[in-house]
LUMRO-777542 format. One record per residue (C-alpha): residue in one letter; z, y, x. Coordinates in nm, 2 decimals. Layout:
<recs>
REC type     zz     yy     xx
REC    A      Z      Y      X
...
</recs>
This chain:
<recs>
REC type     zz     yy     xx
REC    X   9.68   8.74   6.41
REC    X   9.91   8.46   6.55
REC    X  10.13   8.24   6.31
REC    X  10.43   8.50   6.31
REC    X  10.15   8.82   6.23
REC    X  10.16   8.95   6.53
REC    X   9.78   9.08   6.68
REC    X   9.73   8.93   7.07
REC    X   9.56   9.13   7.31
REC    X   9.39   9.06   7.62
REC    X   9.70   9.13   7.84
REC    X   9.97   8.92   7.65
REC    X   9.67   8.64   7.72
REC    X   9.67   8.73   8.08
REC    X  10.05   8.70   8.06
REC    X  10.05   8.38   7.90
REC    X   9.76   8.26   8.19
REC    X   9.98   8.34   8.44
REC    X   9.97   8.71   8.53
REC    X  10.34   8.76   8.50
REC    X  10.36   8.59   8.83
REC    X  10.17   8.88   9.00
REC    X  10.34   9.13   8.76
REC    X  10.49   9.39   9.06
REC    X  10.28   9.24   9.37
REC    X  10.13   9.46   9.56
REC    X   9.78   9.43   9.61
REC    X   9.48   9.39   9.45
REC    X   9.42   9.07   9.27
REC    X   9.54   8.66   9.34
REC    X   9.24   8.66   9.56
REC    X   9.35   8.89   9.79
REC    X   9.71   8.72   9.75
REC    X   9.68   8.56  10.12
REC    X   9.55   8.91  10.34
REC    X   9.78   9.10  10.21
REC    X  10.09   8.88  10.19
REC    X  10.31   8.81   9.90
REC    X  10.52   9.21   9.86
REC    X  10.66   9.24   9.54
REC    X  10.80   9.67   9.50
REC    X  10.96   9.87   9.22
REC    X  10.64  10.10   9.32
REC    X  10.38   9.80   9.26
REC    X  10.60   9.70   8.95
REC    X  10.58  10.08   8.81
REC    X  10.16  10.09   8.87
REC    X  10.15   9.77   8.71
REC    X  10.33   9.88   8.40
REC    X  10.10  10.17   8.39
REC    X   9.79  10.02   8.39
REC    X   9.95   9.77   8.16
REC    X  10.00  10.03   7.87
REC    X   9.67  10.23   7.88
REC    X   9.51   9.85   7.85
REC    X   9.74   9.81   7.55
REC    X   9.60  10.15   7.41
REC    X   9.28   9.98   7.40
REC    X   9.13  10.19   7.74
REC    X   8.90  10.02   7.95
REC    X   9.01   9.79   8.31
REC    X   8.88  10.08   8.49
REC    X   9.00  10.36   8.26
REC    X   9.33  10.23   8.29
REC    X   9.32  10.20   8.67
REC    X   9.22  10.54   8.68
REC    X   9.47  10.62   8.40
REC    X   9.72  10.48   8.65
REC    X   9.60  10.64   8.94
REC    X   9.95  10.85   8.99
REC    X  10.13  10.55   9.07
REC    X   9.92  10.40   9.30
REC    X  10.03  10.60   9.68
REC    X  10.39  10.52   9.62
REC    X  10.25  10.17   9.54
REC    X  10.04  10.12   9.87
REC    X  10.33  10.38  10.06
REC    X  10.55  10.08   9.93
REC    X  10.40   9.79  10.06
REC    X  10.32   9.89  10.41
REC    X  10.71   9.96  10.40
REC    X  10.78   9.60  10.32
REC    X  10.53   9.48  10.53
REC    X  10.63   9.69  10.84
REC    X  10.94   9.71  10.88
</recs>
């Protein structure tokens, strides 16, 4: 527990580490950041959120990736839309 009782998790570290800045970009990881351009969506915001929550219900990386798996055509349908047109 932090100095105001409050329990930190994994993603409020990555938050604090800077993965706010890709919170809503499209793509997988900053790696990628350069191949697939720099396409922030409501779609890639809404996956994000979603994998977000499962991790903060203590599932796995991968379980919540799957968890979010709904989320994730309107995602990619979202950034070839940004990206093409």
């Amino acid at each position: 527990m932090n100095a105001i009782g409050m329990t930190l998790t994994t993603v409020d570290l990555e938050l604090v580490r800077g993965g706010a800045d890709t919170f809503g970009r499209c793509g997988p990881g900053a790696a990628m950041q350069g191949l697939l351009g720099n396409i922030y969506t409501p779609e890639c915001k809404a996956h994000d959120a979603a994998v977000r929550r499962e991790l903060r219900r203590g599932t796995s990386y991968l379980g919540a990736q799957l968890k979010a798996l709904p989320q994730l055509p309107a995602a990619v349908g979202s950034w070839f839309r940004e990206r093409f047109k």
